[in-house]
Structures are given as C-alpha cells and as structure tokens.
C-alpha positions as CSV (number, residue, x, y, z in Angstrom):
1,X,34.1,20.6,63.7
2,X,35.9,18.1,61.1
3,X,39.3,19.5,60.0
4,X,40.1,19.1,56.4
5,X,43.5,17.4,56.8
6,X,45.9,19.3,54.9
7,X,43.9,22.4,53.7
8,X,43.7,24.1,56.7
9,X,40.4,25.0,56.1
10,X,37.7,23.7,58.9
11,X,34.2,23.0,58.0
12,X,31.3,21.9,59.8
13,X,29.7,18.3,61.1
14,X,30.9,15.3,59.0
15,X,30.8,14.8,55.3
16,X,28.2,12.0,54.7
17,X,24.5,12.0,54.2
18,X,22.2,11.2,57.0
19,X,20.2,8.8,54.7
20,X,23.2,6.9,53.4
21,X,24.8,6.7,57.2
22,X,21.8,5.1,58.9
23,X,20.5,2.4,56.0
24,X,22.4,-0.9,54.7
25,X,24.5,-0.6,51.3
26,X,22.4,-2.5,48.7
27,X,24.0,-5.6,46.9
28,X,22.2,-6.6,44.0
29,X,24.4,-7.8,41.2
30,X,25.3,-6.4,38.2
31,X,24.0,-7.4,34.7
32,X,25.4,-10.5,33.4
33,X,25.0,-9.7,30.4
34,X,22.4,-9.6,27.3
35,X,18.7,-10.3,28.9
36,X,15.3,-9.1,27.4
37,X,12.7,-7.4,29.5
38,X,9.1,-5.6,29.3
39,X,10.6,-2.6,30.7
40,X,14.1,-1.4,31.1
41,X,14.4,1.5,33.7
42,X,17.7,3.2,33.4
43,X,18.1,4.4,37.6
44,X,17.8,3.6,40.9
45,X,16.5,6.6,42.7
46,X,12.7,7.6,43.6
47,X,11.7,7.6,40.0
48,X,13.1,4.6,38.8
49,X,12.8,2.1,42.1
50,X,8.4,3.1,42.4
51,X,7.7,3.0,38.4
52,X,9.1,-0.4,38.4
53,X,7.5,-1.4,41.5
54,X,3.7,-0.4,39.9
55,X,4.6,-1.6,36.8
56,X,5.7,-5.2,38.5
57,X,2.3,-5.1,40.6
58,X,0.5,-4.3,36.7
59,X,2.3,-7.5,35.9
60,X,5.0,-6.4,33.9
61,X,8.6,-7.7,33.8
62,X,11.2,-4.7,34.9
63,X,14.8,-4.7,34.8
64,X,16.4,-1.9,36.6
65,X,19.4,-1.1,35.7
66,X,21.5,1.1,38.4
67,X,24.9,2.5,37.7
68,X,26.2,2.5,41.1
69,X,23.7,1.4,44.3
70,X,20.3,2.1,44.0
71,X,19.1,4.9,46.0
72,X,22.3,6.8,46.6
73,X,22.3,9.8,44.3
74,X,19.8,12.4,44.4
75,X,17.4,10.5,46.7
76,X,20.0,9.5,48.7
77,X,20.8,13.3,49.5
78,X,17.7,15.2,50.2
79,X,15.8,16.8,52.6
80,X,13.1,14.6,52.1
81,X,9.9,16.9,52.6
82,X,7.1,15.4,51.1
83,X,4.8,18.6,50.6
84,X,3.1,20.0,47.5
85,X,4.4,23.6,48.6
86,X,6.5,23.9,46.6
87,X,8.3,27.4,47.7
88,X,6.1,29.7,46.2
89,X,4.7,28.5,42.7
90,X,0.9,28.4,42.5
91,X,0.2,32.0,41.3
92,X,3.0,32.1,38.9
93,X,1.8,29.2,37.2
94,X,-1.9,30.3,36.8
95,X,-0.1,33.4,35.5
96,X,1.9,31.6,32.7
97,X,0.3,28.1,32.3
98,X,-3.4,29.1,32.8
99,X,-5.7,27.3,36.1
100,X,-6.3,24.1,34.4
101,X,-2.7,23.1,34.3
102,X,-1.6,24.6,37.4
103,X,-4.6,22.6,38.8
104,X,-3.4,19.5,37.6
105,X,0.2,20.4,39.1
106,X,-1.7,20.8,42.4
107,X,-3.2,17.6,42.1
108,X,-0.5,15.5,41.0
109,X,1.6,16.8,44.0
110,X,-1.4,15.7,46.1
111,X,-1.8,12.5,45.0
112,X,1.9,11.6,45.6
113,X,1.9,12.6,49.4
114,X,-1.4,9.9,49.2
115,X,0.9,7.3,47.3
116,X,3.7,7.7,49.4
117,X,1.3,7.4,52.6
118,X,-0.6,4.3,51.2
119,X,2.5,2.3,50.2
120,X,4.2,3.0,54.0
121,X,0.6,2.2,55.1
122,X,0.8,-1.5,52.8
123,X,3.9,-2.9,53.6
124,X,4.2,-1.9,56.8
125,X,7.5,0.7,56.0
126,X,9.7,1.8,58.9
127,X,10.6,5.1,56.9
128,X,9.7,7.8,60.0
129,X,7.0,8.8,58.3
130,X,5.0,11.5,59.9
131,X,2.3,14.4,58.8
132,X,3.2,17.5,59.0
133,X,2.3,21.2,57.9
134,X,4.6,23.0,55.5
135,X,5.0,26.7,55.6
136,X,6.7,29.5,53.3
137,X,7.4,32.2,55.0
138,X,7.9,35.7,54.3
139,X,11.0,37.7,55.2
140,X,10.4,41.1,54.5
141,X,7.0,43.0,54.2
142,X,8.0,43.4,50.5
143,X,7.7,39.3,50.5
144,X,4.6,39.0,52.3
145,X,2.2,40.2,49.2
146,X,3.4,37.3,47.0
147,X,2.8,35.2,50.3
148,X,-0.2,36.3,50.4
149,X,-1.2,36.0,46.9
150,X,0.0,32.9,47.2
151,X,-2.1,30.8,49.5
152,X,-5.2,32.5,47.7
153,X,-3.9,30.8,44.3
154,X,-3.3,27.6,46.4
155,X,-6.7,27.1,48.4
156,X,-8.3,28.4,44.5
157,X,-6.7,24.8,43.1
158,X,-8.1,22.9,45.9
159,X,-5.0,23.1,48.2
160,X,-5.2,23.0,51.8
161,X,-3.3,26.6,51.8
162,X,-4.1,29.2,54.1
163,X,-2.5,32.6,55.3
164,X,-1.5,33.3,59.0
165,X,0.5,35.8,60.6
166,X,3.0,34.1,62.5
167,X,5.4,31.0,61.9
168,X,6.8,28.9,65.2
169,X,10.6,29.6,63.9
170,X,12.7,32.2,66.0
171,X,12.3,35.4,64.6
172,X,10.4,38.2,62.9
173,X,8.3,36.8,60.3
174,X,5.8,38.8,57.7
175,X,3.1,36.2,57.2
176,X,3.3,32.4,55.6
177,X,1.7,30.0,53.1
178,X,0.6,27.0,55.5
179,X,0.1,24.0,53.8
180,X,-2.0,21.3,56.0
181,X,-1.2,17.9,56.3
182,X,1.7,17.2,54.4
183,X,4.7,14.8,55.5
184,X,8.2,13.5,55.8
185,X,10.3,10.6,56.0
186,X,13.4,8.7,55.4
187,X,13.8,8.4,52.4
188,X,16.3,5.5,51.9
189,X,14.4,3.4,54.3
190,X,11.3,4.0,52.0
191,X,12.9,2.9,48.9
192,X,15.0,0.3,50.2
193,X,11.7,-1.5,51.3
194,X,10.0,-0.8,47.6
195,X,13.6,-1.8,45.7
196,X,13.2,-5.3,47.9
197,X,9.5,-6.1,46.9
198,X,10.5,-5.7,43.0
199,X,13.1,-8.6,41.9
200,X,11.0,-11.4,41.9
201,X,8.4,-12.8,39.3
202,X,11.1,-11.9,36.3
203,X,11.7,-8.6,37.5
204,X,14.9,-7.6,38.6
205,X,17.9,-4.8,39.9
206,X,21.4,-5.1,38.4
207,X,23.5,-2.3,40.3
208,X,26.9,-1.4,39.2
209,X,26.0,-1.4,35.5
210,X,26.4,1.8,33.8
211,X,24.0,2.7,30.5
212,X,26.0,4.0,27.7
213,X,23.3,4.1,24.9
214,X,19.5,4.1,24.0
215,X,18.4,2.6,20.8
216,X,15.1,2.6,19.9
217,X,13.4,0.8,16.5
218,X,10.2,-0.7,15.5
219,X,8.9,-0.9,19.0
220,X,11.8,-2.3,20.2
221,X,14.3,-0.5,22.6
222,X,17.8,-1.6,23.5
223,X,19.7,-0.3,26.5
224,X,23.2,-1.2,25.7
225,X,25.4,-1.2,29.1
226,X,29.2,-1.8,30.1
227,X,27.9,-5.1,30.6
228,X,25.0,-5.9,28.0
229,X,22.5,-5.1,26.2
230,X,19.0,-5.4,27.8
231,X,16.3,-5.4,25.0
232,X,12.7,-4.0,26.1
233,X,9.3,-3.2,24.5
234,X,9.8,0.4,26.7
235,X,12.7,2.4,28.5
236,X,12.0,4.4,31.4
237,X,15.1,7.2,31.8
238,X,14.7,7.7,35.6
239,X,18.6,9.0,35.8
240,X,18.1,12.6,37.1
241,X,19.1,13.8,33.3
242,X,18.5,11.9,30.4
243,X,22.1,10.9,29.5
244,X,20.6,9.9,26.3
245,X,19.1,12.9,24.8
246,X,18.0,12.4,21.6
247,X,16.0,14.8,19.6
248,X,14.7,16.6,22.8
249,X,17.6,19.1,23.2
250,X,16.9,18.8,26.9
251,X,20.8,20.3,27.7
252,X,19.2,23.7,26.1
253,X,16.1,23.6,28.2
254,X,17.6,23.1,32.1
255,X,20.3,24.4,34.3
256,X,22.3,21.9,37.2
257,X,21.6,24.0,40.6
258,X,23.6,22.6,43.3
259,X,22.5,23.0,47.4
260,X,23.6,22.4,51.0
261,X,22.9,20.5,53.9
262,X,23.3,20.5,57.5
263,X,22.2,18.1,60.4
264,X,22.0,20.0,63.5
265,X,20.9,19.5,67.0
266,X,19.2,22.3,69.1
267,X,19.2,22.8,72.6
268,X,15.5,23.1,72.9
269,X,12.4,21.0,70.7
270,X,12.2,22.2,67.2
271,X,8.6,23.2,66.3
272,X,6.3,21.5,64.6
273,X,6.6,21.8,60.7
274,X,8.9,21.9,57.4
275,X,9.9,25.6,56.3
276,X,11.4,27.6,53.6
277,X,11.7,31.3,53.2
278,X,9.4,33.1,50.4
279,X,12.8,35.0,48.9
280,X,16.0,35.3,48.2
281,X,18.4,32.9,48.9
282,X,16.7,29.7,50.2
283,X,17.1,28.4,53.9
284,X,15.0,25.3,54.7
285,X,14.4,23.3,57.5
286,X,12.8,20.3,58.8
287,X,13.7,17.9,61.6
288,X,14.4,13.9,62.0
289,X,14.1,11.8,64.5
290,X,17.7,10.1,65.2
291,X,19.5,8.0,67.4
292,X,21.2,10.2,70.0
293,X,17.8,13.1,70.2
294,X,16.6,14.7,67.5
295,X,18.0,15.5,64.3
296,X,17.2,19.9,62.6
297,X,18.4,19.7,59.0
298,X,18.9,23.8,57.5
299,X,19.3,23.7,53.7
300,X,20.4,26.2,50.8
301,X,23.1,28.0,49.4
302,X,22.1,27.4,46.1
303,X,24.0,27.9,42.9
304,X,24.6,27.0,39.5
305,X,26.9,23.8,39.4
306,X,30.4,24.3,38.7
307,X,30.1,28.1,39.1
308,X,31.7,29.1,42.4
309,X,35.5,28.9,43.4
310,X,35.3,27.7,46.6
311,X,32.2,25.6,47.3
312,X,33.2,24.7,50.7
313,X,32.3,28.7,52.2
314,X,28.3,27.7,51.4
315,X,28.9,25.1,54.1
316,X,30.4,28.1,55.9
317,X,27.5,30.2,55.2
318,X,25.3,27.9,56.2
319,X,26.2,27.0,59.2
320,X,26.2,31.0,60.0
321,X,22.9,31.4,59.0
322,X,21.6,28.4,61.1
323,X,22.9,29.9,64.3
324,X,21.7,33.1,63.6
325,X,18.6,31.2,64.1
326,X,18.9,28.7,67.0
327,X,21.8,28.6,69.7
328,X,23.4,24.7,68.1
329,X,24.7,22.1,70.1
330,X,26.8,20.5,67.6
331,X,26.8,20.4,63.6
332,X,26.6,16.0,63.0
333,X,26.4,16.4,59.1
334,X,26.8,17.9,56.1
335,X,26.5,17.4,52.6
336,X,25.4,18.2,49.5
337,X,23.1,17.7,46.8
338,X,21.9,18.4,42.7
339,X,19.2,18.8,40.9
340,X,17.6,20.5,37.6
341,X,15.5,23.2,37.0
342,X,13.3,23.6,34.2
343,X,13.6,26.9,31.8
344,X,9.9,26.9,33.0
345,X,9.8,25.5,36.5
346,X,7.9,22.4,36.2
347,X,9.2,19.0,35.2
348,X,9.6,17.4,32.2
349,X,7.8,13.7,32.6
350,X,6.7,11.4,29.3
351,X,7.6,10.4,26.4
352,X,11.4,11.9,25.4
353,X,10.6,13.4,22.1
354,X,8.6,12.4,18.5
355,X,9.5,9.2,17.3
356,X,11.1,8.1,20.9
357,X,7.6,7.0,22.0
358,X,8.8,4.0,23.6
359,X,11.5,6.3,26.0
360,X,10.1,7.7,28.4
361,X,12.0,10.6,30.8
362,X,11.1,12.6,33.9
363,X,13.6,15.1,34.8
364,X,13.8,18.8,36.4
365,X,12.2,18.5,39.7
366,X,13.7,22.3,40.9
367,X,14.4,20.4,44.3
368,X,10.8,18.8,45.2
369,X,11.8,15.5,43.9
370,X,9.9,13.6,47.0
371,X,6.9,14.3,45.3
372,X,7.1,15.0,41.4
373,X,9.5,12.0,41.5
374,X,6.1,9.8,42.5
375,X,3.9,12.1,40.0
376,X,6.7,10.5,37.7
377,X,6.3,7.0,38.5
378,X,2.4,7.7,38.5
379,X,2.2,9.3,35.0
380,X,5.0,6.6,33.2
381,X,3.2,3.8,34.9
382,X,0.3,5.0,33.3
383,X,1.4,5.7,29.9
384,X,3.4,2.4,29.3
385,X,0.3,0.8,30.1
386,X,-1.7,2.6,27.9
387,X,-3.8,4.4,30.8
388,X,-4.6,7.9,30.4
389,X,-3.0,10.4,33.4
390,X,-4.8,13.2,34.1
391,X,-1.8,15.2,35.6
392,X,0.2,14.5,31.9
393,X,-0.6,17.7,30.3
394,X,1.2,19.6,32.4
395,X,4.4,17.7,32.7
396,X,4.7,17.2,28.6
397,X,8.1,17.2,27.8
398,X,7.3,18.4,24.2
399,X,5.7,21.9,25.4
400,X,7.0,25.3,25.2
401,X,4.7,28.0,26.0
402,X,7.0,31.5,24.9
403,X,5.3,33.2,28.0
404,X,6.6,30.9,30.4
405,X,9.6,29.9,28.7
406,X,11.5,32.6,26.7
407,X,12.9,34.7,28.6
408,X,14.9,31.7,30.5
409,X,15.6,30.3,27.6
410,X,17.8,32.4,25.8
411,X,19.1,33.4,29.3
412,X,20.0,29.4,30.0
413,X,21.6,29.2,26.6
414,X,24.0,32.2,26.6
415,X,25.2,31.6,29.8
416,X,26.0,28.0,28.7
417,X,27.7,29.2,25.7
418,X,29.7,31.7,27.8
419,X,31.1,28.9,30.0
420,X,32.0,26.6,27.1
421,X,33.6,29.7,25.5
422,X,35.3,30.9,28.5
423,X,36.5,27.9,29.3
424,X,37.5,26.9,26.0
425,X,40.0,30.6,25.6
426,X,40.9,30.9,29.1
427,X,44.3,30.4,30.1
428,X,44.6,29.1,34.3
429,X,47.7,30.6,36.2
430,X,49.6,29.0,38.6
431,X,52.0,25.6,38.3
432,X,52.0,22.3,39.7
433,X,53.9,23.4,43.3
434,X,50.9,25.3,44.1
435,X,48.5,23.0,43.8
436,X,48.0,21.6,47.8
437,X,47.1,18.2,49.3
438,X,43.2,17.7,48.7
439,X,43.1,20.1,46.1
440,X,42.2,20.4,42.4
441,X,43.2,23.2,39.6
442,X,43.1,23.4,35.7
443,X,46.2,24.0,35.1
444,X,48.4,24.8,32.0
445,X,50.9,21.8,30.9
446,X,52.9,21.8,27.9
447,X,50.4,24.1,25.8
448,X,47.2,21.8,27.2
449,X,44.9,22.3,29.9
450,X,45.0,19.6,32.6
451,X,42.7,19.1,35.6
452,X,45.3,18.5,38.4
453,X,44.4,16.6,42.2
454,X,46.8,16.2,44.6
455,X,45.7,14.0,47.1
456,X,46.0,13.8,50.8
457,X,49.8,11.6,49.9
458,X,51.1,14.0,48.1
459,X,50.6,11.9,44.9
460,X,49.0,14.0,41.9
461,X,46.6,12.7,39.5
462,X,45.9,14.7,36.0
463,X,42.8,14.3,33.9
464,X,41.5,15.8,30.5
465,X,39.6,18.5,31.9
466,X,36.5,18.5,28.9
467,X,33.6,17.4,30.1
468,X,32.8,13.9,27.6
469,X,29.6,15.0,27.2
470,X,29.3,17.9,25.3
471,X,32.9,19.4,26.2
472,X,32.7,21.9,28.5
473,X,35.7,22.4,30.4
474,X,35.0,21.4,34.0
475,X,35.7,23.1,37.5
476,X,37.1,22.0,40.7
477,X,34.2,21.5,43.4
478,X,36.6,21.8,46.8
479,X,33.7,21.2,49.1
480,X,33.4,17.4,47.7
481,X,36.6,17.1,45.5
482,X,34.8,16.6,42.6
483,X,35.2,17.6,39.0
484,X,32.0,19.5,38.3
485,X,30.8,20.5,34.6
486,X,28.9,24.2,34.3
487,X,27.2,23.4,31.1
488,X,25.0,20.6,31.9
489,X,26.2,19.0,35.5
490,X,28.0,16.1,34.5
491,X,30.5,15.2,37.9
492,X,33.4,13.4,38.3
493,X,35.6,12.2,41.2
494,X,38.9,13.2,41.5
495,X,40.1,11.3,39.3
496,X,38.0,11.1,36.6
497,X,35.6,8.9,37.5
498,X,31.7,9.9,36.3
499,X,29.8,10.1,38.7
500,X,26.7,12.0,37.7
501,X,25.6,12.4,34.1
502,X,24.6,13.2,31.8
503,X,28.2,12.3,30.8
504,X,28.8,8.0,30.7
505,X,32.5,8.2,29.9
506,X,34.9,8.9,32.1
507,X,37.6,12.0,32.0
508,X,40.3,10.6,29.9
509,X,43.9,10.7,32.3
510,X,46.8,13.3,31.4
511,X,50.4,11.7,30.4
512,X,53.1,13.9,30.0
C-alpha cells in the first residue's frame, strides 16, 4: 500500500492511471496564434482525436485544439470496454424512446466496436486489442427479471444478447445478459496512433491551448484561445462538457458522476470476459495484459461530483469489495475518473442548439465513452459533411421527450439549486491550525469563505472558493486534492488551477 505522507491515512496501489503510465507524453505545440481552419475541434480525447482524423481523410483541414495533452482526461482514465452493453439499457429505452430509436442506439454502438476494429486493423495499431464477451450480471433473484428482460430487448434490436445462468466470476450469480463478440483495448495507445496520422496536409494539434470562447456568425465560427483565435467554417466541442453553452442550457440537463479504479493482480487467470453487476452500486471488471503478468481492473463507487467528504474511503471500499471477490496479490493502481449522465441516459451528439448550426457538441456518455465517443465522431463527421447519419435521431441534442425526461429533470435541477444555495448560506467551522498537510477546507476568513490547501511543506495556499463558471461553491476532493464543483463538475487543482470544465478561468487566489 502507498502511504499518504502526512495524513495518516493509507490507500491502495499507486495514484496514476494505467493508460497514462505505460504511453509517451505527447508534445505537439501550442497555438501560435491567429490561424484559420475548415474545422476547429475544441479537445483531445476519443471524440475529438477520431472526428478530426475522418474529417482529414474526407479532406478537410482540422485544427485541434487541446487544452492540456491530448488524450489525458477522460480517455486517458477509463476502463476502456468497448461493448454496446451498456449495463442494462435496452428495455428501458424501448420503454421511453419507442424500438426505432432504441434500435438505432443499438446500431450505432455496433458500428463503433466495427470502427474501432477496422482502424486497429488499418494501421496496424499496437492498442491490445482483443474480442471479448461482455456480461451483466444479476445479483439478487430480484435483479435477474430485468436481466432477463433485458437480453430479450437486446437480441429484439439485433444484438448478439442472450441469457445464461452462470457467469465465470467467483460467486453466486442469478443469471446475465451476454453480449457476444465485443472488445477491449488500450486506449491511449489507440489514440496516440490516430492523433499521429492527423497533422499533416494542413491539419494540425496545438496542445496546451485552452478555449475560452465560441463565436459563431454568418457561417463563420471563431474559437478564441489564451493564445489566438482560430477561425473555422465549423466547431466541433469534443471537451467532455460544452464549456461554451450557448442557448442549449445543457448545465440543467446533466449531472458530473465521478468513479473508481483499481489495477489488481490475481493469483490465478482471470476468466474470460468484461463484467458489471445488473444493480445497485456498480462493480466492473475487465483485465489487461501488462508487463509484469496480467493486469484485473475492479471499477465503481460512483457518486455525484463534489458530493462526498472524504473521497478517498471509495478507494477503501473498493478495494474491499475486490477481495471479497478474488484472494489479490497486490493493488498496482488506482485512480479515478468523470463523466456525464444525461437527465435521459443517452448522449447528447449534434448540433448545440438553433442558430449554433455550425457548433457541434457530443456530451453525456453515462460512462460508455469507448463507444458513443466513436458514434460521436461517426455522426459529426457526417453532419459537417453534409451526410445524413442514420443513428442522429436518437442522439439529438434538441429532444426532450417528458416521459423519459421529467422526472430527472426537475430532480437534476433542485438538487443543483440546493448545493448552490447551501453553499452559498453555509458557514464552515474550524480555523486555519486544523487544516493538515495534504489537505483542503472552506474555511471562514475575515467574513469570506476561502478554499484553504496546505501542502505536504507546510505552506498554505487560499483560493476563492466559487466555482467561475456558474458560482457554485466548490468542495475539497481528498482522494485527488482537487477542488471539485457539485453543480456542473468544473475541477481545479489545489491551487486553483482548472482542470476540467466547464469552467475556463481559474479560481481567483485569497489575499488577506
């Protein structure tokens, strides 16, 4: 176990991602200032990197436009399954959206696991790619008639579901959704490989170059960055959230939802397959190959960002749960990761919102951003060309069905406006002497909140604790000494610094 110096508080494996630790860090420059383009894309992750890679090979110019390396956010802390089993979803949207929809849900997920397969297949990608089947199991026998009901929705869409009675995890099991021929990978490796193939020909990647703004007029769109402004005939907002909202009110319509990740090795062969639990808190796990035997990565724990105390007792948790499972030899890594979920479940991908025709988003992927993150790149490929998708109906950012979306909406929303109202009227306890080495506290100085670190030193740092983008007062997340927002997920690093929007401005400092 890693001891967190100072704390006293022990967690498990090492804090880094297995994709960042085993790939190269990226150095492509950052924008040197005003340059015009066909297409900006604003990010560097899954989204961004394979839209402007099949919009280069459609012979378009692309500019992407990274705000810190390519391929080290989101996508460069998943788990990395590449199935369209999506935990159970299939016969809840045939419920709510109708079969035609959910169909096309089903397909697009399909067609990415054939994308991602074709393009490792092309250029010869050393990524670990290998097929595998995908299960969700059932816990309890209350869990195993939505299992049930699930793979008969699935293999109704075309699906290659089907029902058995037994999974080959330890452990009593009530029947599973098996999905055939799915896959997994390395993710970084994969993208690394597409982000190489796409500066050339007047295309290019500027890293370290944060967007600030979105202007769009007369079919003419300007990203205006800390460095310049790149003008485009299209803008492609592949940043996780769109940190330029517009019109679309897209802080209303999704929550931040924060998980866990371990890297594990076993004492015996883990079986063949990717799993997730039907219920309930979610436990997931796959394996990797790796340099030292094989890698088991157990995922969950999740929760609302910025909503726990003390984020470092998921790690805790997890790491309970996984040996409860399987007797480990050692606990290698750990980290953690975010994503959005949808007031409805499925993504938001297209245009942002009427008379933004020329911005395009893709955001929400509820954690299956291997897959929806291609659909993305599929359906915005296709649109700026002037193609028509048929997956795009069911991924329009401009729906709102009141069946599907109601409920969670309104739910979404209060609980928003009770954060930014709790947080706005609460008063913190406590004083600067308790506030330990490695830790972070809003505390109460002179009459104003401050957001207080103390590093590993001894030497504080004190930040204006309202979130810039929308002003939600932000929490302390101990498990990665960050400065998390409740609202809408903007992060920050200790001392200020954004590093996950939607905010683009930094937490102002404290004096005084």
């Amino acid at each position: 176990m890693d001891h967190e110096p100072g704390a006293g508080y022990s967690l498990p494996g090492r804090h880094e991602s297995f994709w960042m630790e085993t790939t190269p860090e990226t150095s492509y420059p950052p924008l040197p200032g005003d340059i015009e383009t066909d297409v900006a894309v604003v990010g560097g992750g899954i989204v961004g990197i394979t839209t402007a890679l099949l919009l280069k090979q459609a012979g378009y110019t692309v500019a992407v436009i990274e705000g810190d390396r390519v391929c080290s956010g989101v996508t460069g802390h998943t788990t990395a399954k590449i199935t369209s089993l999506h935990r159970l979803i299939y016969a809840d949207l045939i419920d709510r959206f109708g079969s035609t929809e959910a169909r096309q849900y089903a397909d697009a997920n399909q067609a990415a696991i054939g994308k991602i397969a074709a393009l490792v297949q092309e250029y010869a990608i050393p990524c670990s790619f290998e097929r595998k089947p995908a299960y969700t199991f059932a816990e309890s026998a209350d869990d195993r008639e939505r299992v049930a009901a699930e793979a008969d929705a699935a293999r109704g869409l075309g699906l290659p579901a089907a029902f058995v009675e037994e999974i080959p995890l330890p452990g009593r099991t009530y029947g599973a959704v098996r999905f055939a021929d799915q896959a997994q990978f390395h993710p970084r490796s994969y993208l690394l490989h597409l982000a190489s193939l796409v500066p050339e020909a007047g295309s290019r990647i500027f890293e370290k170059t944060r967007a600030l703004a979105v202007e769009d007029e007369k079919g003419s769109c300007r990203v205006r960055t800390e460095n310049g402004t790149v003008t485009a005939r299209a803008v492609v907002l592949a940043t996780h959230y769109p940190f330029y909202d517009g019109p679309g009110f897209y802080y209303a319509r999704m929550e931040p939802s924060r998980s866990y990740v371990l890297g594990v090795r076993l004492d015996e062969p883990f079986p063949d397959g990717m799993f997730i639990n039907a219920a309930g808190p979610a436990h997931s796990w796959r394996s990797q190959p790796a340099d030292g035997g094989e890698l088991v990565f157990v995922g969950g724990m999740q929760h609302r960002t910025g909503e726990d105390t003390d984020t470092r007792e998921h790690y805790r948790s997890l790491e309970a749960y996984a040996r409860s499972v399987y007797p480990l030899r050692s606990v290698d890594y750990r980290w953690s990761a975010q994503d959005y979920i949808t007031i409805d479940g499925v993504p938001y991908i297209g245009p942002l919102a009427d008379g933004h025709e020329n911005v395009y988003i893709a955001t929400g992927f509820r954690k299956w951003g291997m897959t929806n993150g291609t659909v993305a790149a599929l359906i915005l490929a296709d649109m700026i060309r002037g193609r028509e998708n048929p997956w795009s109906g069911v991924y329009a950012p401009d729906r709102f069905k009141p069946t599907a979306s109601a409920r969670r909406f309104l739910v979404h929303n209060i609980e928003v406006a009770e954060k930014y109202i709790s947080g706005a009227i609460s008063r913190p306890s406590g004083d600067l002497a308790d506030v330990r080495p490695g830790e972070g506290r809003i505390l109460m100085i002179e009459g104003r909140k401050a957001g207080v670190f103390r590093d590993r030193e001894g030497r504080v740092r004190a930040i204006n604790p309202a979130c810039t983008h929308m002003g939600c007062v932000v929490a302390w997340n101990s498990a990665e000494e960050t400065w998390d927002c409740p609202c809408h997920g903007s992060r920050y690093d200790a001392s200020g610094r954004v590093i996950h929007g939607p905010a683009v401005k930094d937490l102002a400092p404290r004096r005084g």
